[in-house]
N, C-alpha and C positions, 0 to 999 in steps of 0.2 A: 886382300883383293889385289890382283897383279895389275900394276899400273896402267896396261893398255885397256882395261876395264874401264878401269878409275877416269882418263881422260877421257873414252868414250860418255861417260856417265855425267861427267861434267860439263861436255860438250853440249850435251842435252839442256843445261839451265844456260848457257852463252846464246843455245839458238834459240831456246824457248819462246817462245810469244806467237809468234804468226801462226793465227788460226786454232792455238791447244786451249785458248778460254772460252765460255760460255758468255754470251751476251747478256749481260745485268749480272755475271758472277757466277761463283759457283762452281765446282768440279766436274770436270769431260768426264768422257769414257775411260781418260787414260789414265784420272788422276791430277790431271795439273788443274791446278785455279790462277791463274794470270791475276785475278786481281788482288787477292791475298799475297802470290807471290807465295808458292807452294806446291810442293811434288807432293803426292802421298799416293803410291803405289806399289810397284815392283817393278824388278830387271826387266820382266815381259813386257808389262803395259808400256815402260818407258820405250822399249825396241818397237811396240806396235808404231807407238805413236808418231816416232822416226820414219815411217812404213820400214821397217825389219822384219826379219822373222821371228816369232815369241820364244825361239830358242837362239836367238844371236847372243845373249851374254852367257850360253850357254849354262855349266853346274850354278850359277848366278840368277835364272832367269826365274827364280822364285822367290829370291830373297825381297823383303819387304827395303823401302827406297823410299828417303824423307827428302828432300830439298829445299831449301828456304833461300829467298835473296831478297835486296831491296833494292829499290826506285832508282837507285843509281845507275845498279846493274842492269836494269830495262833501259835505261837512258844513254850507258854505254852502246848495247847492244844496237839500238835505233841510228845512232852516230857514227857506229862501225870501229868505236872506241879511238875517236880520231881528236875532240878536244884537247886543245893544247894546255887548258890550263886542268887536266886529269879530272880524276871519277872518286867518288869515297865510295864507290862499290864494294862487293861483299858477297857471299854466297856459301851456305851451308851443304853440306852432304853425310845423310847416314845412314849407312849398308845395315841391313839385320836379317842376316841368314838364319839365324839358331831356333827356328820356326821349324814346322810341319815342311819337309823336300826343300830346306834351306839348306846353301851350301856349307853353314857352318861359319860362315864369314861375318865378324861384325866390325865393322870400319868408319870414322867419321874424318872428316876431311874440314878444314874451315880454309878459305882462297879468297884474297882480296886482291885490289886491283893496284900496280904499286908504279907504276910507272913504265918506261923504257928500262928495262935492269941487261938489256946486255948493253945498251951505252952506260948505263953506270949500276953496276953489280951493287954498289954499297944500298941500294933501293931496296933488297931483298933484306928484310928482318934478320937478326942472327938467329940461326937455328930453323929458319926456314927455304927453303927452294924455289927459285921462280918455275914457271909452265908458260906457254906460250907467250913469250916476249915479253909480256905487260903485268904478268900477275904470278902470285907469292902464295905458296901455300904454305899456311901457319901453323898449322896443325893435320899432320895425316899420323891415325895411331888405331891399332886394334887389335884383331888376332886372327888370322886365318891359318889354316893347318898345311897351305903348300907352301907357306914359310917357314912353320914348323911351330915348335908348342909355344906357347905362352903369347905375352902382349908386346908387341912391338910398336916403336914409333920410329917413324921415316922423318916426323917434321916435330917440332915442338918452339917456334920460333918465342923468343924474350924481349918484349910481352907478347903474350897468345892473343890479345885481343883484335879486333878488324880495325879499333883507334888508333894503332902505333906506329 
């Protein structure tokens, strides 16, 4: 999946909350359940839910789309991620094209939240990359075919885990 996907796609669980849950729980029309803390849809339904066009993630917009995060990450999100004493936030992503009019893309991504890294880079795990100023992705690895054959990994930080 080419990155400006990727951060679009993520961007979706940072803004997520306002208005995508059902009251008492449960899964919208688009897939998210706010109180679980879970995506389960597709490219599409995530662009609806954005008000997009069902074709915005375009050869993408049918791949199936997991998301997971926790309570920290809503709690970031609420505070504009501004706590100075930081967030053990966290958040899952996983692309699965290789369905019926899937693009063929299967992608997982794990992104925690790690501090200020461009005042101190050492913030970022080794082996992984920060995104937006404050957060470290630990893991991005998969296989899409306009990278070309096989499996690739862009991140594999040491430890993988969201603890480290």
């Amino acid at each position: 999946m080419n990155k400006t996907l990727f951060t679009l796609a993520i961007a979706g669980v940072i803004f997520a909350g306002a208005g995508s849950a059902l009251a008492g729980g449960g899964f919208d029309e688009f897939g998210y359940n706010d109180t679980a803390r879970i995506f389960n849809g597709t490219g599409e339904s995530w662009s609806l839910e954005k008000g997009l066009p069902a074709d915005y993630l375009g050869d993408y917009a049918n791949d199936k789309l997991i998301m997971k995060w926790n309570a920290e990450w809503d709690r970031g999100n609420a505070e504009g991620w501004t706590d100075p004493n930081g967030y053990d936030a966290w958040e899952n992503n996983e692309w699965n094209g290789s369905g019926k009019d899937g693009s063929g893309a299967v992608w997982h991504y794990k992104i925690k939240w790690v501090g200020d890294y461009v005042a101190d880079p050492t913030l970022i795990p080794e082996g992984g990359y920060g995104i937006w100023g404050q957060f470290a992705v630990i893991m991005d690895q998969g296989k899409d075919l306009s990278y070309g054959p096989g499996h690739l990994w862009f991140a594999h930080a040491s430890p993988a885990g969201y603890g480290n």
